[in-house]
C-alpha positions as CSV (number, residue, x, y, z in Angstrom):
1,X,123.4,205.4,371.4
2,X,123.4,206.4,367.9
3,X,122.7,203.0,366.8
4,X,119.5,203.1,368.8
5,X,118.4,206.6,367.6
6,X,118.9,205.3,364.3
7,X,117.0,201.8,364.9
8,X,114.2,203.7,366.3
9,X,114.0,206.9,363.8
10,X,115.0,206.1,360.8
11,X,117.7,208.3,358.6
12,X,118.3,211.6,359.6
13,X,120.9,214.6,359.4
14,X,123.4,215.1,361.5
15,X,126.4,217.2,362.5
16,X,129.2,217.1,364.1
17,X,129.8,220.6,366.8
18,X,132.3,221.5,369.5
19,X,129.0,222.7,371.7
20,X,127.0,220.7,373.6
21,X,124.0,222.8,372.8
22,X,123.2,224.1,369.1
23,X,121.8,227.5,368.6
24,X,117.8,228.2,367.0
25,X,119.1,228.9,364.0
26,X,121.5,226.3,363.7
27,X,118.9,223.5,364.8
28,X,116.6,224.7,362.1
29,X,119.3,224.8,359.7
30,X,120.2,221.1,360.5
31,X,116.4,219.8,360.8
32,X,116.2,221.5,357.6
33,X,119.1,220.3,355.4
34,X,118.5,218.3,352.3
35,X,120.7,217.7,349.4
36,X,119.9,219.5,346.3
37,X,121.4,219.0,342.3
38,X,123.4,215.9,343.8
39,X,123.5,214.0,340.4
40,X,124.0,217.3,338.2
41,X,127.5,217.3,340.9
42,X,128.5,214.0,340.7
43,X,127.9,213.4,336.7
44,X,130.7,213.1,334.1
45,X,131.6,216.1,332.6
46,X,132.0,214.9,328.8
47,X,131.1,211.7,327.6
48,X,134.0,209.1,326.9
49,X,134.0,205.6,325.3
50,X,134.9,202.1,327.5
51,X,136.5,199.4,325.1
52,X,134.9,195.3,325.6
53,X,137.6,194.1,327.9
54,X,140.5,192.7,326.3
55,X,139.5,189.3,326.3
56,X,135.8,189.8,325.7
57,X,134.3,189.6,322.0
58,X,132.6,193.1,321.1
59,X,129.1,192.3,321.0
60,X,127.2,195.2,321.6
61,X,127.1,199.5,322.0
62,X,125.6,200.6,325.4
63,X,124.9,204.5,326.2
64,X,125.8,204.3,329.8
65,X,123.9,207.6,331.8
66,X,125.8,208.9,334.3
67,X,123.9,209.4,337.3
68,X,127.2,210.0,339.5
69,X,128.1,206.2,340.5
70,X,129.0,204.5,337.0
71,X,131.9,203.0,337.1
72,X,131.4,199.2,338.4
73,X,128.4,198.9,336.0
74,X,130.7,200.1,332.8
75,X,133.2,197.7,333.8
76,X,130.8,194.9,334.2
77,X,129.1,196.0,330.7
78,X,132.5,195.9,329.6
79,X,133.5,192.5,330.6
80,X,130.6,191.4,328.8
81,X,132.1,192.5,325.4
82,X,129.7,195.8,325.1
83,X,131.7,199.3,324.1
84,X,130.5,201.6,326.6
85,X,129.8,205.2,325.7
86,X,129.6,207.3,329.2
87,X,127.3,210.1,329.0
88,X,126.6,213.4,331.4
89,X,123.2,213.4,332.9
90,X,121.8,215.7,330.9
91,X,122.4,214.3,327.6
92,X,119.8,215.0,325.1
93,X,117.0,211.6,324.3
94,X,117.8,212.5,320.9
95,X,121.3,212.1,321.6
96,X,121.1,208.2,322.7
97,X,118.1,207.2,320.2
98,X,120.4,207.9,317.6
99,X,123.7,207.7,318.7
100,X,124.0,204.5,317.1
101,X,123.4,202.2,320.9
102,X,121.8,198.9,321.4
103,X,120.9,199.4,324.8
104,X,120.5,202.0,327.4
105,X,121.7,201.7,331.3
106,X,120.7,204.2,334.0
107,X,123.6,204.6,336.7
108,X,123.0,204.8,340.6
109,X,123.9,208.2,341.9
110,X,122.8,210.5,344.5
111,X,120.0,212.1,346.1
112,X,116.1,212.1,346.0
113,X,115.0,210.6,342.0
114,X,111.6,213.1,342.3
115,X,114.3,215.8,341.8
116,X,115.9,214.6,338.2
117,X,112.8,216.3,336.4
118,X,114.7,216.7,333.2
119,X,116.4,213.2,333.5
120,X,112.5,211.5,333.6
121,X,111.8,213.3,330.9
122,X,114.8,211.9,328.9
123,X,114.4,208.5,330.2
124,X,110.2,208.7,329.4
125,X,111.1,209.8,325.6
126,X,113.4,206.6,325.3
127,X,111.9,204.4,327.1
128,X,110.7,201.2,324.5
129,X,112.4,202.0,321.6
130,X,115.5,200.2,322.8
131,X,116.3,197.7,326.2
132,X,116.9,199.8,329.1
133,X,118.7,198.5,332.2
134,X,118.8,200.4,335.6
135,X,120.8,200.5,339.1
136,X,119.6,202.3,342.2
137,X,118.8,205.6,341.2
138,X,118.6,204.7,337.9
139,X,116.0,202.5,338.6
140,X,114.2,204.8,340.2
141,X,114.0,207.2,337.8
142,X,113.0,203.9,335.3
143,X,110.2,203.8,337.5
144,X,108.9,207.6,338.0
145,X,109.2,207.9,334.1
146,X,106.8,205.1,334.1
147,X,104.6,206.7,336.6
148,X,105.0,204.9,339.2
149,X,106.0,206.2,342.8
150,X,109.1,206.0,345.0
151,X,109.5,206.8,348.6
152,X,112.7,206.7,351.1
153,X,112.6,203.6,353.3
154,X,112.9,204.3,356.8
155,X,116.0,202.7,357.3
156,X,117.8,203.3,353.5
157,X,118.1,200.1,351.9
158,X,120.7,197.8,352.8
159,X,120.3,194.3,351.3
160,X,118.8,192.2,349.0
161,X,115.0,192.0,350.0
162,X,113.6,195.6,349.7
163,X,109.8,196.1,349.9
164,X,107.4,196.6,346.7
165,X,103.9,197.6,347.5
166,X,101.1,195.8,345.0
């Protein structure tokens, strides 16, 4: 049954209750729910350095932005012989222009990307002075810092072929 609410209305919140029946206030409260400062939760703390991977050849110095998921895109960076530099969310542009990095990556993370006001801002102020790559949310702050627009799919996105209007 839930399958079939979801196939024909999309994402939605949800609870779980004890009581067959939910109260006005709790009903408004769960038709109402959204998730607020997710990345600003889920961010690093203090930025920290990932040495190339043992066998890789150090070729490079990326400033990895920590949008909350990070941590199978600085491995794969590392594999690849880059030193990773892990940063919180709200690091400064000035920060990664001139922290010395060859490259810039934009993490996945949490939440809706309209949200990250001052992490468009950063991402606007770096963006084409050095290569910038980007994953999930990452990508979709990439994209609002370029003005372009995002919206939630209906069903989230779960695959390889994702639409991209013209």
């Amino acid at each position: 049954e839930v399958t079939r609410l979801l196939r024909e209305n999309g994402t939605m919140n949800a609870c779980i209750s004890f009581s067959p029946v939910l109260s006005a206030e709790k009903e408004t409260l769960l038709k109402t729910y959204k998730v607020n400062g997710g990345v600003m939760r889920t961010t690093v703390k203090e930025k920290y350095v990932i040495e190339p991977c043992e066998n890789a050849v150090r070729k490079f110095k990326v400033a990895l932005i920590d949008y909350g998921k990070h941590k199978e895109v600085a491995a794969a960076f590392a594999a690849r012989g880059a030193e990773v530099t892990v940063l919180p969310a709200d690091t400064k542009a000035y920060d990664i222009l001139f922290g010395g990095y060859d490259a810039v990556v934009l993490s996945g993370g949490p939440g809706d990307p309209r949200e990250c006001v001052e992490q468009i801002e950063t991402v606007k102020k770096i963006y084409g002075s050095k290569p910038v790559f980007a994953v999930g949310l990452g990508h979709q702050i990439l994209a609002l810092a370029n003005g372009f627009a995002v919206k939630k799919l209906l069903y989230g996105h779960r695959g390889a072929s994702q639409p991209a209007p013209q």
